[in-house]
LOVOPA-387030 format. One record per residue (C-alpha): residue in three letters; x, y, z. Coordinates in steps of 0.05 Angstrom, whole numbers, padded with zeros to 5 digits, always signed. Each point is the difference from the previous one (the first is absolute). Layout:
BEGIN
ALAXYZ
...
//
This chain:
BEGIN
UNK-00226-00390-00058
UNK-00030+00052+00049
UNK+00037+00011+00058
UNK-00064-00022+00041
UNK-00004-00054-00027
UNK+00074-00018+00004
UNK-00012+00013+00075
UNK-00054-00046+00008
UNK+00031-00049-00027
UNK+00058+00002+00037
UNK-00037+00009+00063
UNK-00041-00069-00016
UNK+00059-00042-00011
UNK+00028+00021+00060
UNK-00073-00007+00049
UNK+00007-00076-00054
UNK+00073-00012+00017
UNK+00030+00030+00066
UNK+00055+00054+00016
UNK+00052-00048-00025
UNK-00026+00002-00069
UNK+00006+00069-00009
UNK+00064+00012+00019
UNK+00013-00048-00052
UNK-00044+00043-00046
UNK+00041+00067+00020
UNK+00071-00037-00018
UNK-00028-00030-00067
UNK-00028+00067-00030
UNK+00081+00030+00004
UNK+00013-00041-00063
UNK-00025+00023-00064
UNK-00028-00071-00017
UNK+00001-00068+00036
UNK+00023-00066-00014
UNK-00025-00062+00052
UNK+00090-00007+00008
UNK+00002+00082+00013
UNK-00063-00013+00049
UNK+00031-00056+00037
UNK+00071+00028+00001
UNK-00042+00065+00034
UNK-00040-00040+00049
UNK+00079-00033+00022
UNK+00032+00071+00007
UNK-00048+00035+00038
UNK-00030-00041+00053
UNK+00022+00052+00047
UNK-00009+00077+00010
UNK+00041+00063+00002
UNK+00012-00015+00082
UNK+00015-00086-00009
UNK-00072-00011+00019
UNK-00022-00062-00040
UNK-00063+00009-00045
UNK-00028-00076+00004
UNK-00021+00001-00075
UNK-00009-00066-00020
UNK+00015-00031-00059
UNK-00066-00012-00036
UNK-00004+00084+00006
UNK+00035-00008-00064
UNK-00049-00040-00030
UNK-00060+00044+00025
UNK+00032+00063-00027
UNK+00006-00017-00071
UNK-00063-00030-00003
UNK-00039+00061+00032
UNK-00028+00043-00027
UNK+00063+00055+00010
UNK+00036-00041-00056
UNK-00012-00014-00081
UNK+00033-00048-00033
UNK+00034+00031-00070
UNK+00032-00053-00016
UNK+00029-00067+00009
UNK+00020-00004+00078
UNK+00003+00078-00007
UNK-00049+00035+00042
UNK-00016+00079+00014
UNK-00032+00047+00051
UNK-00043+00049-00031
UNK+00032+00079+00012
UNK-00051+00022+00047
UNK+00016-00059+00039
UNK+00068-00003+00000
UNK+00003+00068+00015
UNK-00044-00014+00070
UNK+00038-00052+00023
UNK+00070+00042-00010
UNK-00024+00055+00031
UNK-00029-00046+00065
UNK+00073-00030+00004
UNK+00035+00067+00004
UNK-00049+00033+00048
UNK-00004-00069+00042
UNK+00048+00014+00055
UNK+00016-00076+00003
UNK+00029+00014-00072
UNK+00014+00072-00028
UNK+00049+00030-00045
UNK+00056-00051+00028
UNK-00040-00062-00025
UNK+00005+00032-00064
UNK+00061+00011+00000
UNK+00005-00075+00017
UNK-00040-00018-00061
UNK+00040+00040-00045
UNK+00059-00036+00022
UNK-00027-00070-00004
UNK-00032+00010-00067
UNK+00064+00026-00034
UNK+00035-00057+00023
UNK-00061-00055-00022
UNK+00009+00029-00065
UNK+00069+00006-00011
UNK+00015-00064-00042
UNK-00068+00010-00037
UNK+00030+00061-00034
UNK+00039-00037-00044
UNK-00049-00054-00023
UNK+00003-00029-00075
UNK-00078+00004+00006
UNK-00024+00070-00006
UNK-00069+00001+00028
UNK+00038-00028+00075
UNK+00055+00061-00021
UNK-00054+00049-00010
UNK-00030-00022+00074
UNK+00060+00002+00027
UNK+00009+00065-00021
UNK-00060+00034+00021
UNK+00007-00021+00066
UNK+00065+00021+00004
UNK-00025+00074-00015
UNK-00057-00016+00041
UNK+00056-00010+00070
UNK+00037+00066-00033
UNK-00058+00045-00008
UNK-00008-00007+00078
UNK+00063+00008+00028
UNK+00051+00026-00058
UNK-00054+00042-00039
UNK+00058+00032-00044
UNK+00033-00063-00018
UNK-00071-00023-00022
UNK-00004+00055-00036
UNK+00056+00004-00040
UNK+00003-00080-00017
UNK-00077+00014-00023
UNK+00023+00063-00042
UNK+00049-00038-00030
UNK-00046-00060-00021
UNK-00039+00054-00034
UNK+00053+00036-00037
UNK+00017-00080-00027
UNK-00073+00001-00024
UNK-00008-00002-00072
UNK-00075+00022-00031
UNK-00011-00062-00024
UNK-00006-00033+00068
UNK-00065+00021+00009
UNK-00014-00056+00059
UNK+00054+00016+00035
UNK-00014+00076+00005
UNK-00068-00015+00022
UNK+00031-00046+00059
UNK+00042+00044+00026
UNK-00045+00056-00007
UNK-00053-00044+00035
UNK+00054-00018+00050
UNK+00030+00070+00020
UNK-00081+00022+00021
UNK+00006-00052+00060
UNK+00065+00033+00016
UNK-00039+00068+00009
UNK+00005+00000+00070
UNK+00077-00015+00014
UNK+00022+00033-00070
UNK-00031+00066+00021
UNK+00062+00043-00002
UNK-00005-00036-00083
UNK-00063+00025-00024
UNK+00030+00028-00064
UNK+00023-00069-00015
UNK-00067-00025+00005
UNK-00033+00046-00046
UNK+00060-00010-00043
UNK-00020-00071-00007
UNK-00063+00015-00004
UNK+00003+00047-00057
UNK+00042-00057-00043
UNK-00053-00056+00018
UNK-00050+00045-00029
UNK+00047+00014-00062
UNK+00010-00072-00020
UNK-00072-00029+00011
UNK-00025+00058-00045
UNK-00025+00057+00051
UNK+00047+00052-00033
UNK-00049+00056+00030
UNK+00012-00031+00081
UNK+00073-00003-00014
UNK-00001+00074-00016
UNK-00034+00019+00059
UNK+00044-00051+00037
UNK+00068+00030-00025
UNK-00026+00069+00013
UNK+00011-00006+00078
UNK+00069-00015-00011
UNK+00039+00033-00057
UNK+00013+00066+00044
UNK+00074-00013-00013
UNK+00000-00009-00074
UNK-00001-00056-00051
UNK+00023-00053+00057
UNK-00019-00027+00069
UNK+00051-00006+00054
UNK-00022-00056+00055
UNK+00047-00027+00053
UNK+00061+00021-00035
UNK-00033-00031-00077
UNK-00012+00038-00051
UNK-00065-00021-00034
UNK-00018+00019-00071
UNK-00067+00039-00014
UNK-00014-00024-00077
UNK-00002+00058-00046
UNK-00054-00037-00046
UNK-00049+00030+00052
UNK-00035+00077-00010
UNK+00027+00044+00049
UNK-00052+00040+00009
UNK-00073+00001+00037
UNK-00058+00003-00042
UNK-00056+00017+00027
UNK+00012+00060+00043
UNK-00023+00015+00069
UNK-00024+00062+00036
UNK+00053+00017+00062
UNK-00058+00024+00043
UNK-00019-00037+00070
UNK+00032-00072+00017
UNK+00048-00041-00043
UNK-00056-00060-00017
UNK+00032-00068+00021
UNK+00010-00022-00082
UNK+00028+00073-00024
UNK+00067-00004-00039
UNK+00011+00066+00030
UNK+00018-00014+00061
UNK+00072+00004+00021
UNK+00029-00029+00052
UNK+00060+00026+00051
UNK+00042-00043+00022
UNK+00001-00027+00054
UNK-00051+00039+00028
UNK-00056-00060-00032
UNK+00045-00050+00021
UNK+00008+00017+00072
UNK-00079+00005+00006
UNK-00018-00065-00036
UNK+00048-00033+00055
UNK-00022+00036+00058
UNK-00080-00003-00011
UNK+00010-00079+00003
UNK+00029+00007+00070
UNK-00048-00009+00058
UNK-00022+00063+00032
UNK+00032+00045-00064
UNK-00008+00070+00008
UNK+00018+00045-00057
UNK+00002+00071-00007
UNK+00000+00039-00072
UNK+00014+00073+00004
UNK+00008+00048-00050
UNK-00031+00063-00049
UNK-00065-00004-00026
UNK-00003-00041-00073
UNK+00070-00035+00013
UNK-00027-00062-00004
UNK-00030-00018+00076
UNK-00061-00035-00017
UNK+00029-00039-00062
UNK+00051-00027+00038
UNK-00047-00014+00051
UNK-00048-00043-00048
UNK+00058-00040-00021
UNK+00016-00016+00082
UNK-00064-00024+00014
UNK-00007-00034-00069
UNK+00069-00036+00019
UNK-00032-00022+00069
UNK-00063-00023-00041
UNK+00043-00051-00036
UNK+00031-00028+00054
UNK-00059-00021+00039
UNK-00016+00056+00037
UNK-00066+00045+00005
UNK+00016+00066-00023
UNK-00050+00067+00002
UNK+00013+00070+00007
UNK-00041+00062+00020
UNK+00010+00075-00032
UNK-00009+00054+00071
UNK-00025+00044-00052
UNK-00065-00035-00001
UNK-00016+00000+00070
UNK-00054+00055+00010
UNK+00001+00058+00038
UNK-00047-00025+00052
UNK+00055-00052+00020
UNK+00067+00033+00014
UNK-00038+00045+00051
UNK-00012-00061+00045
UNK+00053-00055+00021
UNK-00048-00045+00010
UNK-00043+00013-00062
UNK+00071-00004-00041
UNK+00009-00072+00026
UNK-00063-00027-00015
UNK+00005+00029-00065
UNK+00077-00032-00016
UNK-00034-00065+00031
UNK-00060-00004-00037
UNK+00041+00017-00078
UNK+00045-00042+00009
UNK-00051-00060+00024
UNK-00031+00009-00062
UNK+00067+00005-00047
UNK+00007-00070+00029
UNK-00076-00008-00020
UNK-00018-00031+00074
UNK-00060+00030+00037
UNK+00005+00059+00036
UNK-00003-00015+00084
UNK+00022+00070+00026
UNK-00061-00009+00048
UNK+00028-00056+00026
UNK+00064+00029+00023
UNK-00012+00067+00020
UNK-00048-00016+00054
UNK+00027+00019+00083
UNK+00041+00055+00023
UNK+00059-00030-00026
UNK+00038+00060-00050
UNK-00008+00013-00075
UNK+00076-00021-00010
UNK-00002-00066+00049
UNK-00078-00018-00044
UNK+00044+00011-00065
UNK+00057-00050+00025
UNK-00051-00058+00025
UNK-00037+00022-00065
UNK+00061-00028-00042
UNK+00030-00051+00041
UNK-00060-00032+00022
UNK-00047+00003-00074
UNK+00047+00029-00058
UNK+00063-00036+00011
UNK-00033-00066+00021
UNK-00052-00002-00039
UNK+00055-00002-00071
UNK+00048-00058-00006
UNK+00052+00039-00029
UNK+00049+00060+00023
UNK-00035+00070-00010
UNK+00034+00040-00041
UNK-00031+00076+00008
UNK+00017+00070-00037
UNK-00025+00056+00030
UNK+00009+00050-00046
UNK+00000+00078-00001
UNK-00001+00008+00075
UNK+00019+00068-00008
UNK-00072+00012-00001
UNK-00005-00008+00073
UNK+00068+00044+00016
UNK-00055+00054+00014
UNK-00041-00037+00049
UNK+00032+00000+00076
UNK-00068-00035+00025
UNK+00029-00055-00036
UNK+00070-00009-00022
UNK+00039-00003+00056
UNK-00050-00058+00030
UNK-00002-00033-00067
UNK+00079-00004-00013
UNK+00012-00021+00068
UNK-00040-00056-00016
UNK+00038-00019-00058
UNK+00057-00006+00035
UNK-00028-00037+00051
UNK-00017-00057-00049
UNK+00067+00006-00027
UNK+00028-00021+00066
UNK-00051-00051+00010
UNK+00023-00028-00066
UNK+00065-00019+00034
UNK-00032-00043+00052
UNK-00066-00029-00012
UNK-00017-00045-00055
UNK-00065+00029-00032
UNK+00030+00076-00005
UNK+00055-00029-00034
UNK-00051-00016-00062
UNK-00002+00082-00002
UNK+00039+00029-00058
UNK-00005+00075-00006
UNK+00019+00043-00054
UNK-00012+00072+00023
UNK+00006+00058-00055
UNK+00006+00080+00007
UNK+00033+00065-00031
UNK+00006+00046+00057
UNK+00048-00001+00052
UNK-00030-00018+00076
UNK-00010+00051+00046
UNK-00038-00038+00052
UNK+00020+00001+00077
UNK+00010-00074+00004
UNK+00044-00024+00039
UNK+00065-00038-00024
UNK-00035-00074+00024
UNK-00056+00016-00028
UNK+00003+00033-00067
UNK-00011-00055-00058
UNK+00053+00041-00040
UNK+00066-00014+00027
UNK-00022-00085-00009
UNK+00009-00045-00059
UNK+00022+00017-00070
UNK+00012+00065-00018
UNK-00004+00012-00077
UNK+00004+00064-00037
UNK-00008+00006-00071
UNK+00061+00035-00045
UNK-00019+00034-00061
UNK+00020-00040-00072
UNK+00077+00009-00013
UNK+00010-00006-00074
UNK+00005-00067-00020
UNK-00069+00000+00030
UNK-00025+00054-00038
UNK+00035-00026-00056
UNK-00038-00067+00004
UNK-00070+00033+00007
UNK+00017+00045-00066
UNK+00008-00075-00038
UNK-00060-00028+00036
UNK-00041+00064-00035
UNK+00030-00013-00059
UNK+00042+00050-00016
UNK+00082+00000-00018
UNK+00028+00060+00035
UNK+00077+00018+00011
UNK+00027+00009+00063
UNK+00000+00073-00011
UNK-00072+00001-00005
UNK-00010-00044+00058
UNK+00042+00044+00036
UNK-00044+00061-00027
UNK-00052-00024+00031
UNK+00030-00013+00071
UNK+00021+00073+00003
UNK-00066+00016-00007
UNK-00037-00048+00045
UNK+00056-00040+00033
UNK-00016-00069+00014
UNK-00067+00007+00025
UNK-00043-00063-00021
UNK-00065+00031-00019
UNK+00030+00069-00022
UNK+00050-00052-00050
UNK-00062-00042-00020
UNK-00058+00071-00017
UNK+00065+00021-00043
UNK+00007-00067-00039
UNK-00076-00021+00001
UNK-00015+00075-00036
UNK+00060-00009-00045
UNK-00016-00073-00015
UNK-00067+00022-00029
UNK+00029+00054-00039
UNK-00037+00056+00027
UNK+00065+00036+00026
UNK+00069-00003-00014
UNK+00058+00000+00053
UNK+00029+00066-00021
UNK-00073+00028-00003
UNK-00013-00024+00069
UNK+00066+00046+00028
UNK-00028+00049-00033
UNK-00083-00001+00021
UNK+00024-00032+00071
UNK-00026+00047+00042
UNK-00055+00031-00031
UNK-00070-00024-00003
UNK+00005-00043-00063
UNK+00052-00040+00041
UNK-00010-00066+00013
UNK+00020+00006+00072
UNK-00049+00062+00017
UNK-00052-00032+00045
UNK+00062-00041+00037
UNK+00036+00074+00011
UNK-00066+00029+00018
UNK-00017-00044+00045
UNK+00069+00011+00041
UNK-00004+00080-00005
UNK-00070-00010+00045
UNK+00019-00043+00047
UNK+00065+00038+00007
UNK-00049+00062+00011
UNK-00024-00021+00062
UNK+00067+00001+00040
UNK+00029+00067-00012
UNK+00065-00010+00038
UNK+00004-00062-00050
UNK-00008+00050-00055
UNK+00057+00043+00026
UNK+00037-00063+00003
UNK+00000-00023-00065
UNK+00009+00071-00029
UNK+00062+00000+00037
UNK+00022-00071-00038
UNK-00022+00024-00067
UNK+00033+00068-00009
UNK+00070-00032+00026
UNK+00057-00023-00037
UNK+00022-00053+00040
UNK-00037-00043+00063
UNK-00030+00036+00056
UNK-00016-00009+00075
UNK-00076+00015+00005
UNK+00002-00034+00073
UNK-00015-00077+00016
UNK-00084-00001+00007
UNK+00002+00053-00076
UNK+00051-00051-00035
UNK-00039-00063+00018
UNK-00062+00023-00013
UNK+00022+00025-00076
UNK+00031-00069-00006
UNK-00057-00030+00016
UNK-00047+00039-00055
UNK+00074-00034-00047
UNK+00017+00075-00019
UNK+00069+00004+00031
UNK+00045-00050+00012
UNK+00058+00002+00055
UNK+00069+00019-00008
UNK+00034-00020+00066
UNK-00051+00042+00045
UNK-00009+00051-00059
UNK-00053-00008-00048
UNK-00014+00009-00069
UNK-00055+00007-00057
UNK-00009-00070-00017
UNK-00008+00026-00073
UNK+00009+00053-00042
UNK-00073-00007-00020
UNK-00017+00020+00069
UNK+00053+00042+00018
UNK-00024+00038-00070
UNK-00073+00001+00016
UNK+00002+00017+00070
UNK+00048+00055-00006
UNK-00053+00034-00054
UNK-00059-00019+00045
UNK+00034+00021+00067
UNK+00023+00063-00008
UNK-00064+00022-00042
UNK-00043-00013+00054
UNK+00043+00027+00055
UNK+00030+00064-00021
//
């Protein structure tokens, strides 16, 4: 079911039913499934709020619910809220101050104990209920301990129980939201659904996103078996160039860094903020934010500052309009800057009414934005102090007032900020802060099996001397080596020269680095030295943020010997 149309539908039954009724609604989607006893032991529990006001739901709201159209019967006295609507309600009775967190907190408590003697029923399908919700009142308030008693059902699992895979595969996906921190365990159960119903080719893919530490999957403490009947290798193999796409068995995640991301862009008001070199991995991770938003009933868009034309980051005002009219029609609504920007009210006070008043009203859903590459408008002081300030802004109007708190933000960029804002009103010292660390080897190791090929450590380890654990440096080696055209000890040999696989990426750096001569002294200094150097604060972050040094203590270092190789030949060539 659509999200609008799980909205609608709860909005009719409450204009149908009352207030009353839907706080019945909120209490009866914590359960995984319902039960007319479960319903009525619910209405009897919670008749008041978190403060000992009473709620005056009456006992017919019972009734009503399971024979709206929020419930579906499944079976015999056994009804079910469809996901999208479950998930509406729950997230109404945690941001419903007359409820919150505490309630379910309360739930948790009073469905472990409705359960309790159900546990140990003779009759399996009431043990198998019982059960689930049991996980269900875990998963919100002991996530670990759900966890673990969930890995170990698994590792119990034999193939043959085909059904029962495929229930608790089914089951873990409505535990997305409190089971974030689990993710691996999902795909994990995932991947072994797909095995047993036949879909050898998913499971693949599925067990690809979590074999970075071997033959076996640790989760909560469990160790969970990867089957070895499965190919370990990718076959079809992908070109490393621009984004990770959304279905690529290449990417790789780092933990926790996806983790802490999927959590935080549910929160209301979310502001993240990805830093780090050029081709680490920014954008992908990005996509996979906003994707994550996008299945939990938010909106989700994103705009690339490298699009916006010249003839806008000259002009505040112009700049506005412009971010205002893309993303109006990412969300495919009509345009109505000419509406707004009428009076002498400012560009930046336009913009705000802009989205508070039309973008954010006119959705039914949380915004989840990415804005990324804003490095593009580093360069522009007509308009990036103004515009940043008014990031923050909505950041701190996010804390207050309802319809900024549907604003998520994730915010991308390479180079460090050198903009006079000041401290309360730079958008960079707010929110989450995530940086990207190259592959260590396990990871590399993982993305040598998902290309197919069986390498030793040594040769792993080959490689990593030459390109350390840069993502898309790792990936151009494997990807050319993959297709045969190169081998690894042919690519240490040809690295730097023209034939090299990595020519246009070092070419690309030697210009830029050409244009800031005191740069160029810099890194000369970091590439002719034995051990880590002080170039000065402004030099050392600025190489770090092009990813070719990395820090030692306040020192800093080629991040590689490819470039510490290639620069030191191109360097002093040019500068003697």
């Amino acid at each position: 079911m659509k999200p609008e149309v799980a909205s609608r539908r709860i909005k009719s039954f409450g204009q149908r039913f009352g207030e009353a009724h839907l706080y019945l609604a909120y209490h009866a989607a914590f359960p995984l499934a319902l039960t007319p006893d479960l319903l009525y032991h619910l209405w009897a529990n919670f008749q008041q709020d978190i403060h000992g006001e009473l709620l005056n739901i009456p006992w017919l709201a019972v009734a009503d619910l399971l024979l709206s159209g929020l419930c579906d019967e499944v079976g015999y006295e056994l009804y079910e809220m469809k996901t999208t609507v479950r998930d509406l309600l729950l997230r109404e009775l945690k941001s419903n101050s007359r409820f919150g967190e505490k309630r379910i907190n309360e739930l948790s408590d009073f469905l472990l104990t409705y359960v309790r003697e159900q546990i140990d029923s003779h009759d399996p399908d009431i043990r198998d209920f019982a059960q689930a919700q049991r996980w269900t009142a875990l998963a919100y308030t002991q996530p670990n301990e759900a966890a673990r008693e969930l890995a170990l059902t698994l590792k119990k699992l034999n193939l043959e129980e085909k059904a029962e895979w495929v229930r608790i595969a089914s089951m873990l996906e409505t535990f997305a939201e409190p089971l974030a921190g689990f993710a691996p365990l999902m795909t994990y159960a995932r991947g072994m659904a797909s095995l047993v119903c036949g879909n050898q080719a998913k499971a693949v893919n599925e067990f690809s996103q979590v074999t970075n530490k071997g033959e076996n999957l640790e989760v909560a403490g469990v160790e969970l078996l990867i089957p070895k009947l499965l190919p370990r290798k990718a076959v079809v193999l992908e070109n490393p160039e621009g984004q990770v796409p959304l279905d690529s068995a290449y990417y790789v995640e780092r933990p926790p860094m996806e983790t802490d991301c999927y959590q935080t862009i549910l929160q209301s008001g979310a502001f993240i903020r990805i830093k780090a070199p050029g081709q680490m991995g920014k954008s992908s991770l990005m996509s996979r934010i906003l994707d994550h938003a996008r299945k939990h009933d938010c909106q989700a868009t994103s705009i690339n500052f490298q699009s916006a034309g010249t003839e806008f980051l000259g002009d505040l005002d112009l700049f506005l309009q412009w971010l205002c009219a893309i993303i109006s029609d990412n969300l495919n609504l009509p345009e109505k800057i000419s509406d707004y920007w009428k009076g002498v009210l400012g560009s930046k006070t336009k913009c705000t009414n802009y989205f508070q008043r039309y973008l954010l009203v006119k959705i039914d859903r949380p915004l989840a934005l990415g804005l990324d590459e804003v490095d593009a408008i580093f360069k522009h002081p007509q308009i990036v102090s103004d515009f940043f300030g008014l990031l923050r802004f909505w950041h701190e109007r996010a804390k207050n007032e309802s319809v900024w708190k549907k604003l998520r933000v994730v915010i991308v960029h390479s180079k460090e900020v050198y903009i006079p804002l000041n401290i309360n009103q730079s958008p960079f010292n707010v929110g989450l802060p995530v940086g990207l660390p190259e592959f260590n080897q396990q990871q590399v190791q993982d993305l040598v099996q998902r290309h197919g090929l069986s390498w030793s450590n040594s040769q792993v380890q080959k490689l990593m001397m030459l390109v350390g654990g840069h993502p898309y440096l790792v990936r151009v080696a494997l990807y050319e080596i993959a297709r045969e055209r190169i081998t690894l000890n042919q690519l240490e040999q040809i690295a730097l020269k023209e034939a090299s696989p990595y020519s246009d990426h070092l070419r690309r750096h030697l210009l830029n680095l050409q244009t800031d001569v005191q740069l160029l002294e810099a890194l000369k200094e970091v590439v002719i030295a034995d051990e880590p150097v002080d170039v000065g604060t402004t030099a050392a972050f600025q190489l770090h943020s092009m990813g070719l040094v990395k820090f030692q203590g306040n020192k800093i270092m080629p991040s590689s010997d490819l470039y510490r190789r290639y620069f030191c030949d191109q360097l002093f060539a040019n500068l003697q």
